[in-house]
C-alpha positions in Angstrom: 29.3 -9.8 -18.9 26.8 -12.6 -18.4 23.7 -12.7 -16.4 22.6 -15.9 -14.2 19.0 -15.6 -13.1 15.9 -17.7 -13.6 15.7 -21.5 -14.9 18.4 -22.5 -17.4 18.7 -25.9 -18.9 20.7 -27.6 -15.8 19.8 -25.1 -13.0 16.7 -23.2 -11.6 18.4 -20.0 -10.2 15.0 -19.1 -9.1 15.4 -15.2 -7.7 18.8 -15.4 -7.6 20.6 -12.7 -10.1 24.5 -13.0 -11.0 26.5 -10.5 -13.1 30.1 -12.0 -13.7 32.3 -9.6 -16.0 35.5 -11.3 -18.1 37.8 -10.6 -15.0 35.6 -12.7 -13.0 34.5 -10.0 -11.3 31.0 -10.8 -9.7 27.8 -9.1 -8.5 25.0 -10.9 -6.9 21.4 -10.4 -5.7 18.7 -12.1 -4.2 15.4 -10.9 -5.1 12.9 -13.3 -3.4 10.3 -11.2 -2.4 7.4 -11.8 0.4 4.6 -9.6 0.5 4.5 -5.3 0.3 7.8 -5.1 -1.4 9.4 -5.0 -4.5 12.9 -5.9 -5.3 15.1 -5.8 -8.6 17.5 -5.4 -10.8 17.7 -2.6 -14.2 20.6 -1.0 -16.4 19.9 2.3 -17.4 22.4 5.0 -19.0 22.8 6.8 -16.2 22.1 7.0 -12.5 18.4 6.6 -11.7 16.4 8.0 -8.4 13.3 7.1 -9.9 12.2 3.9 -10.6 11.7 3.4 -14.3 8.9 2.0 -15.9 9.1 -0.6 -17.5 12.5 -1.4 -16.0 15.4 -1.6 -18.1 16.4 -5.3 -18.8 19.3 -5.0 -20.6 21.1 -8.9 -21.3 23.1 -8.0 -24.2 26.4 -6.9 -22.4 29.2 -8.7 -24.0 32.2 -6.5 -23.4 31.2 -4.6 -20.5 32.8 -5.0 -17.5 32.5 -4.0 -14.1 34.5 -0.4 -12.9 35.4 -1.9 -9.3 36.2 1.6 -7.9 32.4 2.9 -8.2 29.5 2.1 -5.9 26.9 4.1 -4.7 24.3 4.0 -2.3 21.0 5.3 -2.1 18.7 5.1 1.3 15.5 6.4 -0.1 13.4 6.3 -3.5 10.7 8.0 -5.0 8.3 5.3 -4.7 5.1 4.6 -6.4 2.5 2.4 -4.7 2.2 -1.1 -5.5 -0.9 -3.8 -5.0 -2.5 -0.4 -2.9 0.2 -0.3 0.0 2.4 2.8 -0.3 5.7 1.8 -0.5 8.4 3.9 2.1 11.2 2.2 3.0 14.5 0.4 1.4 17.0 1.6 -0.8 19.0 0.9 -3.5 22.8 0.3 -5.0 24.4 1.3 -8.1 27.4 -0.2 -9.8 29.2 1.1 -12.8 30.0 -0.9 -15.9 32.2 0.4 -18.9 32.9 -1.1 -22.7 36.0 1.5 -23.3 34.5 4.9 -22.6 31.0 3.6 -22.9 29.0 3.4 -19.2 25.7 2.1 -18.0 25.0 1.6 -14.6 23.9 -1.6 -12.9 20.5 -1.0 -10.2 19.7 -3.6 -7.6 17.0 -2.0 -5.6 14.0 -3.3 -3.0 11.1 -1.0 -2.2 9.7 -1.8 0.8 6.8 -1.1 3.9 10.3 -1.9 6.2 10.2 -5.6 7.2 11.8 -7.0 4.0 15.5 -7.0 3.2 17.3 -8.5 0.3 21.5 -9.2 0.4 23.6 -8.5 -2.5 27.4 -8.6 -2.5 30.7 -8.0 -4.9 33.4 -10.3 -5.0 37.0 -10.0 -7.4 38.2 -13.6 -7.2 36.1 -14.7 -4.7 36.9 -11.8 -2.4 34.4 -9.8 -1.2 34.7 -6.3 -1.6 31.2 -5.0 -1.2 28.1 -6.6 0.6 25.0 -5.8 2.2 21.8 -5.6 2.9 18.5 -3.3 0.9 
């Protein structure tokens, strides 16, 4: 699996973030954030409902690949309070990833006051098979 995100030599994917497994299988997240939010991205070992801290920013994941018949959704998070504004609203959405029976889990989250919303999506060969909105 690669990651796209930030400024490479030839492109400036600002706060864009793109996971692509070796079947092409792609994950993407837009993480521009305004004010009184917080959106992201973090790997952990197992399925968090707590944001970690520091977050997990795993970018050595050659071999791992994206198990297409897992998603989850969560609607609310234990939130901590950022910049002094208490944080209450967004969510977050978990994808699985597996290296033979090895898993990690994939966490795009935005924490939020509830004016801010951030789109991801999942696409197999340009298909979509998972999009919305945290």
């Amino acid at each position: 699996m690669r990651i796209f995100e930030g400024k490479h030599k030839k492109w400036d994917w600002g706060n864009k973030h793109n996971f692509v497994d070796d079947k092409n299988v792609f994950v993407g997240f837009d993480s521009e954030q305004r004010c009184c939010e917080d959106a992201d991205w973090f790997i952990s070992d197992k399925i968090e409902t707590k944001m970690p801290d520091p977050l997990p920013k795993e970018t050595e994941l050659d071999g791992w690949n994206f198990d297409t018949s897992f998603f989850e959704e969560k609607d609310s998070l234990e939130y901590s309070e950022m910049e002094g504004n208490a944080l209450y609203s967004g969510g977050m959405v978990i994808f699985k990833i597996k290296k033979g029976k090895k898993e990690k889990y994939l966490h795009l989250f935005n924490c939020q006051n509830g004016c801010y919303g951030h789109g991801f999506e999942m696409e197999i060969g340009g298909q979509i098979i998972r999009e919305g909105t945290l």
